[in-house]
ROKOLTI-522190 format. One record per residue (C-alpha): residue in one letter; x negated, y negated, z negated; residue number from 1. Coordinates in nm, 4 decimals. Example, Ala and Ser with C-alpha at 12.3 -4.5 7.8 and 13.67 -1.06 7.14 Angstrom:
BEGIN
type:X:Y:Z:seq
A:-1.2300:0.4500:-0.7800:1
S:-1.3670:0.1060:-0.7140:2
# end
This chain:
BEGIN
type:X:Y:Z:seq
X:4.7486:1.2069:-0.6370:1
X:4.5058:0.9023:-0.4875:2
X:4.6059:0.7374:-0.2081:3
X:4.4242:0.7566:0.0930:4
X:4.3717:0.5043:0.3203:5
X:4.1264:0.6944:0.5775:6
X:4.0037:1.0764:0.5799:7
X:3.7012:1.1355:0.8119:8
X:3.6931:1.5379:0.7749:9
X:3.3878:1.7948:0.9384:10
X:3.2008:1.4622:1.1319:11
X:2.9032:1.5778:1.3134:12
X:2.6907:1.2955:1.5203:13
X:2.3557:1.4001:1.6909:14
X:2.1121:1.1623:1.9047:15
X:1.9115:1.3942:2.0779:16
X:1.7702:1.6444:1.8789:17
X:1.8249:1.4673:1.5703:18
X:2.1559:1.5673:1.3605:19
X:2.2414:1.2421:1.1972:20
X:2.5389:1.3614:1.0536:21
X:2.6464:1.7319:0.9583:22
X:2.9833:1.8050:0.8674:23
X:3.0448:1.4663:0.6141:24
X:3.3600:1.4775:0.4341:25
X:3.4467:1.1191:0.3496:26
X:3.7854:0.9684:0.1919:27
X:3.8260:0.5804:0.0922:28
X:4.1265:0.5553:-0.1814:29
X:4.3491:0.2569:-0.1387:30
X:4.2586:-0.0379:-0.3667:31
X:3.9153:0.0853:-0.4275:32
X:3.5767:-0.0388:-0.3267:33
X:3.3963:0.2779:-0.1988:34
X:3.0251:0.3237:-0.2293:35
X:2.7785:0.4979:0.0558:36
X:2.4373:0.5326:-0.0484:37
X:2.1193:0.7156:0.0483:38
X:1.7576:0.7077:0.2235:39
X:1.7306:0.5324:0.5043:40
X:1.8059:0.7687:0.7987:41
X:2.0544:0.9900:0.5858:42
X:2.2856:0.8825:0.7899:43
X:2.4887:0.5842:0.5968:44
X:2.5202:0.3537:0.9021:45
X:2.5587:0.6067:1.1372:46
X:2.9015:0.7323:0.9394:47
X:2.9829:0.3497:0.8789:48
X:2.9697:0.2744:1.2627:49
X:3.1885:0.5824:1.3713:50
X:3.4751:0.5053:1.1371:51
X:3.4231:0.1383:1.3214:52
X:3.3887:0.3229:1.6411:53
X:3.0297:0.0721:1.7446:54
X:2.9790:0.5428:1.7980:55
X:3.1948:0.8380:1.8928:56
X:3.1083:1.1913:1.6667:57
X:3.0604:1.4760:1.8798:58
X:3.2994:1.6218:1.6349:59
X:3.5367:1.5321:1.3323:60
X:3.9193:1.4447:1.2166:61
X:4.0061:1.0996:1.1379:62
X:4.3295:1.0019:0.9713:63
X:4.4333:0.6154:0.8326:64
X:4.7307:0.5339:0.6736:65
X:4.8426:0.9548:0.6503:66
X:4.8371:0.9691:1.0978:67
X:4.5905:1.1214:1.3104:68
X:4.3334:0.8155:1.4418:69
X:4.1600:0.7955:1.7633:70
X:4.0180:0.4661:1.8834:71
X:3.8314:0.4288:2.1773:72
X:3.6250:0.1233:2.0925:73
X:3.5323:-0.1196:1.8181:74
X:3.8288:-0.3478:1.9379:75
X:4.0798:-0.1197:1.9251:76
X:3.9447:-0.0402:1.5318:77
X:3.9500:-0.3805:1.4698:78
X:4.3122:-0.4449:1.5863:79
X:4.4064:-0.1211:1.3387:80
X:4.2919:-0.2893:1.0763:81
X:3.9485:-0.1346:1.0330:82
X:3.6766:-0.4043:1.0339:83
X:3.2755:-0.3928:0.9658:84
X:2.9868:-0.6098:0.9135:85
X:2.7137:-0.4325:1.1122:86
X:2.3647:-0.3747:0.9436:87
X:2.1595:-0.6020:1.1768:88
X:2.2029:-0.8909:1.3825:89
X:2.6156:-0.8967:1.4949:90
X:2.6090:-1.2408:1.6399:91
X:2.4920:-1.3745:2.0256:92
X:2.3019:-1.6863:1.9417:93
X:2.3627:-1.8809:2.2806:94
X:2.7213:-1.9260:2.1854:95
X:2.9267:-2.1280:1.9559:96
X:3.0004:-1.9987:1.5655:97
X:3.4147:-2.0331:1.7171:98
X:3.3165:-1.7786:2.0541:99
X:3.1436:-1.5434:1.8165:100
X:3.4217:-1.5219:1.5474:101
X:3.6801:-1.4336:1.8067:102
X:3.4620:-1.2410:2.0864:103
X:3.6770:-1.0422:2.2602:104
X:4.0227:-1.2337:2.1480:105
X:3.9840:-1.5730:2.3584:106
X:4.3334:-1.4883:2.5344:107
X:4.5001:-1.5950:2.2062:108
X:4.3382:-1.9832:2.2585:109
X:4.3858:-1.9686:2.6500:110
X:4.6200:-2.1728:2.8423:111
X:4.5975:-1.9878:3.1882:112
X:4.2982:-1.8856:3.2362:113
X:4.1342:-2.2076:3.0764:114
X:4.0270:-2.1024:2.7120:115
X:4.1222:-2.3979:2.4697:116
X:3.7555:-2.4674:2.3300:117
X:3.8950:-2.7189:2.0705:118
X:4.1870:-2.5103:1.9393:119
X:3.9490:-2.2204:1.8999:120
X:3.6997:-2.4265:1.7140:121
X:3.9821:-2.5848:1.4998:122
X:4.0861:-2.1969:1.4168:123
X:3.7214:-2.0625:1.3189:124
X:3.7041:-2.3859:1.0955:125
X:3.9798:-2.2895:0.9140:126
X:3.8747:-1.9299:0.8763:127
X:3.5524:-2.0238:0.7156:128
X:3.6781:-2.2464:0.4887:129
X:3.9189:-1.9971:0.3879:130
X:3.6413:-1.7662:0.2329:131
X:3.4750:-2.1105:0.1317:132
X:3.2605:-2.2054:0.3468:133
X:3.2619:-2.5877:0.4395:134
X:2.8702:-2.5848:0.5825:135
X:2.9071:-2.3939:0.8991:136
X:3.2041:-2.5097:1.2027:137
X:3.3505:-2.3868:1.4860:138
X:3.1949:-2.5960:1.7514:139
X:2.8119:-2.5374:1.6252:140
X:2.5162:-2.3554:1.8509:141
X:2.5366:-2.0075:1.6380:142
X:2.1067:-2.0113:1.7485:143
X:2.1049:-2.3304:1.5290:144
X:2.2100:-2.1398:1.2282:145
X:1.9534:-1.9252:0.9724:146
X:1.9966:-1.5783:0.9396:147
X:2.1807:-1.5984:0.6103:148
X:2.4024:-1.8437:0.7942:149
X:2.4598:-1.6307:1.0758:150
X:2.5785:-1.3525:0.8550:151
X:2.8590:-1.5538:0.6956:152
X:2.9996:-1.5750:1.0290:153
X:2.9922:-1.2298:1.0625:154
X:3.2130:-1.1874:0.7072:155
X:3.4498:-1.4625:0.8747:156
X:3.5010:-1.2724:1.1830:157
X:3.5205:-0.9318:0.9805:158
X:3.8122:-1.0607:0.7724:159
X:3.9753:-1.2901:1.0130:160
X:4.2312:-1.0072:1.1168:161
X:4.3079:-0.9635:0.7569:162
X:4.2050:-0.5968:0.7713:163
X:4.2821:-0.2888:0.5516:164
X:3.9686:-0.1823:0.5411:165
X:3.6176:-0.3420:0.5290:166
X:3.2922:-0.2010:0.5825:167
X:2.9969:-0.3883:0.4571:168
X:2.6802:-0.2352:0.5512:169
X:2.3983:-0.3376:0.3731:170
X:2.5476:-0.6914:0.3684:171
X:2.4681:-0.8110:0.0424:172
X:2.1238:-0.7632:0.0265:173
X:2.0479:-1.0540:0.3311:174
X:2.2602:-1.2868:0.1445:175
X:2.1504:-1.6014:-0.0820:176
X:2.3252:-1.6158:-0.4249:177
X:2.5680:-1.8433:-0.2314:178
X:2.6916:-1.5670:0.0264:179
X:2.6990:-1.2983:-0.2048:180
X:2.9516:-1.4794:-0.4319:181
X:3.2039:-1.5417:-0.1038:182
X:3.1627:-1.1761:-0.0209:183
X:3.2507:-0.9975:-0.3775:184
X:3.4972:-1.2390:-0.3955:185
X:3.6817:-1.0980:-0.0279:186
X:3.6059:-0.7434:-0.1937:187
X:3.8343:-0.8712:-0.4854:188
X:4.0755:-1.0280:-0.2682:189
X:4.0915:-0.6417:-0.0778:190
X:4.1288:-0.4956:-0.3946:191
X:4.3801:-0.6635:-0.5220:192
X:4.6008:-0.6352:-0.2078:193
X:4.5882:-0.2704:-0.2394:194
X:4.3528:-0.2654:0.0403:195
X:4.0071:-0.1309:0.0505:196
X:3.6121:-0.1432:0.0789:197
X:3.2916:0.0557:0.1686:198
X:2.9893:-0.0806:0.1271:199
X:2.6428:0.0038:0.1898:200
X:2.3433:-0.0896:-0.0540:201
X:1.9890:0.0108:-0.1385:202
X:2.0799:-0.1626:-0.5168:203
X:2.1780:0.1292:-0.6874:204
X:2.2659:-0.1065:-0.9737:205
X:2.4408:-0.3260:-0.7567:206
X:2.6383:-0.0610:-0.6488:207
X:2.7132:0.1011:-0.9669:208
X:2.8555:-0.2825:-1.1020:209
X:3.0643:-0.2823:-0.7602:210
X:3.2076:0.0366:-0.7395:211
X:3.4671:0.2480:-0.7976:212
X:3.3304:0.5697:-0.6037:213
X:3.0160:0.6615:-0.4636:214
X:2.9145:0.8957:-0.1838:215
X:2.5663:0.9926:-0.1920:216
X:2.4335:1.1427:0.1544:217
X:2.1025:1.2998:0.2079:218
X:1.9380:1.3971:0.5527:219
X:2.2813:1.3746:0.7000:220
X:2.5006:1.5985:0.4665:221
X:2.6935:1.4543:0.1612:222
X:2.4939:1.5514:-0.2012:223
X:2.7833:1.4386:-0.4225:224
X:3.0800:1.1917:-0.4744:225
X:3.0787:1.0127:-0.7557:226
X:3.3594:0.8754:-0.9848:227
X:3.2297:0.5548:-1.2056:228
X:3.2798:0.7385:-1.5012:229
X:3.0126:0.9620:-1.3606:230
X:2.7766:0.6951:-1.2511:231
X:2.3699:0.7722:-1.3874:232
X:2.1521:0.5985:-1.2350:233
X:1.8267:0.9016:-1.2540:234
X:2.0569:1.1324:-1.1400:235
X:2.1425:0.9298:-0.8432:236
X:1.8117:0.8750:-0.7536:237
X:1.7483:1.2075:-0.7261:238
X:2.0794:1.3093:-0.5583:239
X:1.9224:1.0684:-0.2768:240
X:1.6024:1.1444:-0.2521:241
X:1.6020:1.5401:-0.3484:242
X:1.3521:1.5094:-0.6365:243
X:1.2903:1.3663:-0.9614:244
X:1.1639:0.9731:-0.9460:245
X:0.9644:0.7797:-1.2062:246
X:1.1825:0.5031:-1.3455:247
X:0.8817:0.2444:-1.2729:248
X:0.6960:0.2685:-0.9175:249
X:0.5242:-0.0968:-0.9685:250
X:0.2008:-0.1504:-1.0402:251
X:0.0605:-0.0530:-1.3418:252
X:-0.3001:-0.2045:-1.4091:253
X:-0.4548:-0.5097:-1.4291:254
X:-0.7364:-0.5170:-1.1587:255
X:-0.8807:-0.8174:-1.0922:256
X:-0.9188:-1.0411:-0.7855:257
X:-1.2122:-1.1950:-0.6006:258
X:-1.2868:-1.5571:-0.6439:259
X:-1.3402:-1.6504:-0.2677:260
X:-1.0286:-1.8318:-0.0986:261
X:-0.9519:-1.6419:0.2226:262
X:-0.5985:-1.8581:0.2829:263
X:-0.5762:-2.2612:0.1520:264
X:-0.3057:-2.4770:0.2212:265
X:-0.3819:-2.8725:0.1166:266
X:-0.0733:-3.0793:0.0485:267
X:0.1467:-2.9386:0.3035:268
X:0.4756:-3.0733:0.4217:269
X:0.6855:-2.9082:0.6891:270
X:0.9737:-3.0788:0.8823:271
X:1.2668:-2.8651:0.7101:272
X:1.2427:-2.8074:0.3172:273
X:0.8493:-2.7755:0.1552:274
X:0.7151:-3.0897:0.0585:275
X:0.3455:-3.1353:-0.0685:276
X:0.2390:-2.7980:-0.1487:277
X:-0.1086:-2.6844:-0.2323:278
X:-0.2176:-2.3722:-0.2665:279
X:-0.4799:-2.1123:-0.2141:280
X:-0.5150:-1.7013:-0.1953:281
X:-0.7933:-1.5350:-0.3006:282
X:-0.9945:-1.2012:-0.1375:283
X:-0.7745:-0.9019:-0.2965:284
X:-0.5197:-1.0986:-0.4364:285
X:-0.1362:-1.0343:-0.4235:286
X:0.0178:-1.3954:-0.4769:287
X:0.4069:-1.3926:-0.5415:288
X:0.6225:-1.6281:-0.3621:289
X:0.9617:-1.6448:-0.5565:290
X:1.2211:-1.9035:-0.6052:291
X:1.6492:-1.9511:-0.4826:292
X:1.7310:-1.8696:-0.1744:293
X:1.7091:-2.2425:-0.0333:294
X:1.4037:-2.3421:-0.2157:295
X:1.1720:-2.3019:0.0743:296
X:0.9717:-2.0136:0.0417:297
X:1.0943:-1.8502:0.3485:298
X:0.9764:-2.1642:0.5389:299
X:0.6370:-2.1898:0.3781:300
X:0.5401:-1.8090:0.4729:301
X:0.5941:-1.9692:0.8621:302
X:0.4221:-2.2375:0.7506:303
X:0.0788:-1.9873:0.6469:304
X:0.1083:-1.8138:0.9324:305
X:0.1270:-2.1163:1.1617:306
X:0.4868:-2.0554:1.2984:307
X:0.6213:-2.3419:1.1207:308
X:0.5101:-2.6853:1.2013:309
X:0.3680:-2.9088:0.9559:310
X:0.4375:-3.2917:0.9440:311
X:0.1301:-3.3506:0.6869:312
X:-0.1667:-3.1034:0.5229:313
X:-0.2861:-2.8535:0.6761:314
X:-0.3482:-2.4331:0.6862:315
X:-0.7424:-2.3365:0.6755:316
X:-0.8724:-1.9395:0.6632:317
X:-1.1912:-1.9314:0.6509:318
X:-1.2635:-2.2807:0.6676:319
X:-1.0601:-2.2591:0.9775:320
X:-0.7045:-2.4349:1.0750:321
X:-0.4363:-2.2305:1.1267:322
X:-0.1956:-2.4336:1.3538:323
X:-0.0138:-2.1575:1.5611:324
X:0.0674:-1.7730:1.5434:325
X:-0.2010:-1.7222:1.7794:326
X:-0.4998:-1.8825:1.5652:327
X:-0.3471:-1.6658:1.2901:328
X:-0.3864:-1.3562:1.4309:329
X:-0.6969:-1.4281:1.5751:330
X:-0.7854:-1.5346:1.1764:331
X:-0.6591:-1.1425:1.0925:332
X:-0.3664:-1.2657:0.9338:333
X:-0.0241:-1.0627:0.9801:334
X:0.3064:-1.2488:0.9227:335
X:0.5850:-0.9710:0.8616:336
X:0.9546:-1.1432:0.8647:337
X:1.2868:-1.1467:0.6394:338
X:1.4510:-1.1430:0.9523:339
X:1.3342:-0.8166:1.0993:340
X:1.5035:-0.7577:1.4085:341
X:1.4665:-1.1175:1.5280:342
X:1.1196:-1.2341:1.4261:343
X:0.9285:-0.9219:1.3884:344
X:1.0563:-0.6638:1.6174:345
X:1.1486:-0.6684:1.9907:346
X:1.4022:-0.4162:1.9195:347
X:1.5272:-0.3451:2.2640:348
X:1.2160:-0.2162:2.3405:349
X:1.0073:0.1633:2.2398:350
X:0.8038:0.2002:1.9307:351
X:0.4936:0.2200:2.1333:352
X:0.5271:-0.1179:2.2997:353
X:0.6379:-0.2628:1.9498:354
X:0.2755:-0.1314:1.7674:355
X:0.0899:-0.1586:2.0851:356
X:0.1512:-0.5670:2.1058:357
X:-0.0947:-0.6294:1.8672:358
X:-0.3801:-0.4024:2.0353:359
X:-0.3794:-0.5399:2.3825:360
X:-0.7259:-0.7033:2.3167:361
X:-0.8549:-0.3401:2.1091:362
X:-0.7376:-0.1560:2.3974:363
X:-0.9265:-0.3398:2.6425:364
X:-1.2297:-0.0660:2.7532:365
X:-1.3545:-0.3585:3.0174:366
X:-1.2465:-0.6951:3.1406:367
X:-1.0641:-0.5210:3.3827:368
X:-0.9203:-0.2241:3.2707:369
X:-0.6515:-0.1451:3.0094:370
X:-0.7242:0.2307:2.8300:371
X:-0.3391:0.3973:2.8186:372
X:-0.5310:0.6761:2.5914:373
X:-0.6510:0.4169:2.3862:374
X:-0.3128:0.2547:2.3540:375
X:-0.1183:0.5906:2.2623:376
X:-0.3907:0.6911:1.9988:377
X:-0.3287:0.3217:1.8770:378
X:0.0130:0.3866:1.8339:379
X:0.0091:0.7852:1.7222:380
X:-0.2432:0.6561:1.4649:381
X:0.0092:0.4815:1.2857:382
X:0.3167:0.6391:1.3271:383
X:0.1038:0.9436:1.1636:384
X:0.0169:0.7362:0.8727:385
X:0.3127:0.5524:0.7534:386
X:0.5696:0.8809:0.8547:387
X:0.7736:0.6780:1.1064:388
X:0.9886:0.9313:1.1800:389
X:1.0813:0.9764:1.4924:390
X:1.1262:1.2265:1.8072:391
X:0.8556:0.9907:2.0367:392
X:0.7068:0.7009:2.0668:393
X:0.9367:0.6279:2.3140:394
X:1.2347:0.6073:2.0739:395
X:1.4307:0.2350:2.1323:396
X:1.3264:0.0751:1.7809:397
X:1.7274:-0.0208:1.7559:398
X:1.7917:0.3368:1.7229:399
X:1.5833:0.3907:1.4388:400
X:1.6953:0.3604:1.0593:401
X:1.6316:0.0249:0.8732:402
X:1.3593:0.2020:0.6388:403
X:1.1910:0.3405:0.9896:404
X:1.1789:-0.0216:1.1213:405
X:1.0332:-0.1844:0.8527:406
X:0.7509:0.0616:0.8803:407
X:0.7082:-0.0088:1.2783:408
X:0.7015:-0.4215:1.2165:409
X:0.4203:-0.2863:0.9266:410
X:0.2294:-0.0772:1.1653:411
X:0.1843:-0.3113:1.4729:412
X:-0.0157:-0.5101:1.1855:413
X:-0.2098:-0.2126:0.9600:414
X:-0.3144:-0.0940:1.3402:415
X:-0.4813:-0.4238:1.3863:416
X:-0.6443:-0.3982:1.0335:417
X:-0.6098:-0.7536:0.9099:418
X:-0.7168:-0.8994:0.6196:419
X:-0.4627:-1.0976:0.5237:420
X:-0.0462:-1.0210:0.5098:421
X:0.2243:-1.2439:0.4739:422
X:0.4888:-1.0296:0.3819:423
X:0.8555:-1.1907:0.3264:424
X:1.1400:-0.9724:0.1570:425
X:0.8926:-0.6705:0.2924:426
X:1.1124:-0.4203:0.1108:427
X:1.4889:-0.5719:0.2042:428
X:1.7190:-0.3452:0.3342:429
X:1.5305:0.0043:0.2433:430
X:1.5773:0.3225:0.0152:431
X:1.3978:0.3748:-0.3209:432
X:1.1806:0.6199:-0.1575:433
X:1.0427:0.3880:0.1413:434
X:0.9994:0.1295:-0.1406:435
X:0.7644:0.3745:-0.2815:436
X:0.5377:0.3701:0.0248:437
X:0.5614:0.0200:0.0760:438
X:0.4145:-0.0912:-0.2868:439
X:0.1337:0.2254:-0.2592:440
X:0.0173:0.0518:0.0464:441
X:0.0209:-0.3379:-0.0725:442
X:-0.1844:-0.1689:-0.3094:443
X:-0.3842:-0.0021:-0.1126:444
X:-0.4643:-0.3112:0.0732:445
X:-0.5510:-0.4951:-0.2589:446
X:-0.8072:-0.2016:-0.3477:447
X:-0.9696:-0.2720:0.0141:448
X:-1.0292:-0.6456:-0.0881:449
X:-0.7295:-0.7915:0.1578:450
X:-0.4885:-1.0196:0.0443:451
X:-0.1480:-1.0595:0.0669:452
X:0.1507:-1.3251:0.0435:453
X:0.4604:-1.1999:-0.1115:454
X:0.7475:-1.3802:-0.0952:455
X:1.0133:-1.2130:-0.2623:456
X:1.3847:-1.2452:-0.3767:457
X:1.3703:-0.9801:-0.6023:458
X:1.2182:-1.0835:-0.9645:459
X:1.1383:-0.7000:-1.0490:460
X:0.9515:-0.7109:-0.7155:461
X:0.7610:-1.0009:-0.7569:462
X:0.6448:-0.9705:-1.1143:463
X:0.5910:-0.5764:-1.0708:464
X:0.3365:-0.6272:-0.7777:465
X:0.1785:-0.9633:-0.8088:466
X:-0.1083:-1.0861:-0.9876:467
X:-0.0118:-1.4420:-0.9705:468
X:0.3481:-1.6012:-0.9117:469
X:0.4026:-1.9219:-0.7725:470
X:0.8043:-2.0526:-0.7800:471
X:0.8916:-2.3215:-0.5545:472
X:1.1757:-2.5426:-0.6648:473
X:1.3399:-2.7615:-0.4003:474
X:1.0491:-2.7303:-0.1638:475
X:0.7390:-2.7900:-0.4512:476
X:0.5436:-2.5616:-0.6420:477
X:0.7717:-2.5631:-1.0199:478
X:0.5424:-2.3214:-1.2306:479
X:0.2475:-2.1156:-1.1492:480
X:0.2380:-1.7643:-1.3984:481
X:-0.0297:-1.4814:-1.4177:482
X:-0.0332:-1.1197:-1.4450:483
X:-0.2048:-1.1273:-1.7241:484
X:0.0665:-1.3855:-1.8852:485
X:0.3009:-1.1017:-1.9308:486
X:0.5815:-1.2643:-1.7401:487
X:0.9597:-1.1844:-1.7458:488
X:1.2282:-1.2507:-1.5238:489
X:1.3651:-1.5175:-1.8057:490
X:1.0706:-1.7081:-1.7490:491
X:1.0890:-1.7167:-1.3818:492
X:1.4451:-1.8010:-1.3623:493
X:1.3969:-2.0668:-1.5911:494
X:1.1480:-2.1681:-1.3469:495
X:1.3578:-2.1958:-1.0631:496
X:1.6752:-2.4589:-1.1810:497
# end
């Protein structure tokens, strides 16, 4: 008989008049790591934050460790044992690494009601380096960090109760090569102490290395569990998505690009990590961006789109510099950002005000007056075409599913029509199916004669979509390849070490 460590039985968890989850049946075997895949908005994170308790279900039985469980908030989870690494952004940036890794436990380093600052930071130290990590400390500004960073504290404070169980949602997929070794090894570690995981991935082959079971849930409702021996990857495809899917959604043809330069960048050196890079991007070109996680591609995107200052060269469009964000947009260019909720999305805010930001000019019938009609048709437009779903344009963007956010921080741009998008990791963090879209309209754009920037951590990505690839390799350009080349992920690894 397998040995269950929690039973969620009959949950049912509706916001508004959407059902996120309808009667799931989930149960997470001791010593096993436990698999949750789907779409994005079948409910995954929504099932992964009520066994955390971040949400109550309107209805369902919990039981851990063979007795009826009942938290009342992610605290009280966390001191049963039952810890999670949230999907998003889990860390408050105007505080120290130490005060985010024990939020809501500084009694245990107070002396009165004076909280020891230096015996805290000596703890979180100690924590970190305990999952190896020996380049972030306690007494550090957590805004100073990078997003990758900023995660790892979230893994520290996750496993710094030593818990039972560990929920990972899409974790994996925001970390460098680096990060993703310290967290497989604390799924191990779990493991092997008879404890257990769940994690959350788009990778289905990620997830069929990692696991040992995997639910599949589709539009809310469970499709199938999975035992490894019953792992296929086709038929869990279409277990996700309801229908059959081609093996290969990348491009397919050759086309050609124009020979004007739309984007240059001459000798360019920012203050962080790219040194002396050169390059230019051609009128329906898709130009690949690849290389490790710390090799500076992420800062040279910033760099294009005039978000990053440079220390020498220099950004033209058009014969044009491009110094700040502002001179970018006004250039057409769209910058869409690895770190979604931060960078590209204000996602406290409605989905109308989100699209809407980049139409205040558009929208403008007079000098005077601002056109609300114009505005909503702005935003309807859009939602309409990239099948954002949602109940109204109203919706918060943080309650909407990490496929259905990606689209908004794509829309504000495609509503603008610009002619040039700098797209970093544009596909991190969403389904097979939304993947679909997302490639169908980069090549959309490339049939219209606008160009994009693709910087990319995934090699099937880059070389599937591009029609040239440029690696960087400690912040300069290693190896240039073409489409036409035939390239294979061998040759761009090589490439990058």
């Amino acid at each position: 008989m397998p040995q269950y460590l929690l039973k969620c039985e009959d949950v049912h968890k509706s916001f508004g008049i959407t059902k996120a989850l309808d009667g799931v049946d989930f149960c997470v075997e001791r010593g096993k790591i436990h698999g949750l895949i789907g779409e994005n908005g079948s409910g995954k994170s929504t099932l992964a934050n009520i066994i955390g308790r971040i949400y109550a279900a309107d209805k369902g039985k919990f039981t851990l460790r063979g007795e009826t469980w009942t938290p009342k908030s992610p605290q009280e989870a966390f001191s049963d044992g039952v810890s999670i690494i949230v999907q998003e952004t889990g860390t408050i940036l105007s505080i120290t690494v130490a005060e985010n890794l024990f939020l809501g436990r500084y009694e245990e380093f107070s002396d009165g009601f004076i909280v020891n600052a230096g015996k805290m930071e000596k703890a979180a130290d100690q924590i970190l380096s305990s999952i190896g990590v020996t380049s972030i400390y306690g007494s550090q500004m957590t805004a100073r960090l990078n997003m990758q960073q900023r995660k790892i504290v979230e893994i520290a404070k996750a496993v710094s109760n030593d818990p039972d169980l560990l929920i990972a949602d899409e974790t994996s997929n925001i970390l460098s090569e680096e990060g993703r070794e310290i967290l497989f090894r604390l799924f191990d570690k779990q493991i092997k102490n008879n404890k257990s995981v769940v994690t959350i991935t788009h990778n289905i082959e990620e997830a069929m290395e990692l696991c040992d079971t995997l639910t599949i849930l589709r539009d809310g409702k469970v499709t199938a569990t999975l035992n490894k021996e019953e792992f296929d990857e086709n038929r869990i495809k279409s277990l996700m998505i309801g229908r059959e899917i081609k093996d290969s959604f990348y491009r397919t043809d050759n086309d050609e690009y124009g020979e004007e330069v739309v984007l240059r960048m001459v000798d360019a050196t920012s203050l962080r990590d790219v040194t002396r890079v050169s390059l230019e991007l051609h009128k329906g070109e898709i130009l690949g961006i690849g290389g490790l996680a710390e090799s500076g591609m992420h800062t040279l995107g910033k760099m294009l789109f005039g978000a990053e200052r440079l220390a020498c060269g220099k950004v033209e469009c058009n014969g044009k510099t491009v110094d700040s964000p502002e001179t970018a947009v006004a250039l057409g260019i769209a910058y869409i950002s690895k770190d979604r909720d931060v960078e590209s999305l204000a996602a406290s805010t409605n989905v109308s005000a989100n699209i809407a930001i980049t139409g205040t000019d558009v929208n403008v019938i007079s000098k005077f007056i601002y056109s609300v009609k114009k505005e909503k048709k702005y935003v309807l437009d859009q939602i309409e075409r990239l099948k954002i779903k949602v109940n109204s344009r109203f919706d918060k963007v943080s309650s909407l599913s990490g496929g259905n956010k990606q689209k908004v921080a794509f829309a504000k741009w495609f509503a603008r029509d610009c002619q040039i998008y700098i797209m970093d990791c544009p596909t991190r963090g969403i389904d097979i199916g939304v993947k679909q879209e997302v490639y169908r309209m980069m090549y959309q754009l490339k049939q219209q004669g606008k160009s994009i920037v693709l910087i990319g951590e995934e090699m099937a990505e880059l070389i599937g979509m591009s029609d040239r690839i440029i690696i960087l390799k400690e912040g300069r350009i290693s190896r240039e390849f073409r489409r036409s080349e035939g390239v294979t992920e061998d040759k761009l690894i090589h490439s990058m070490f």
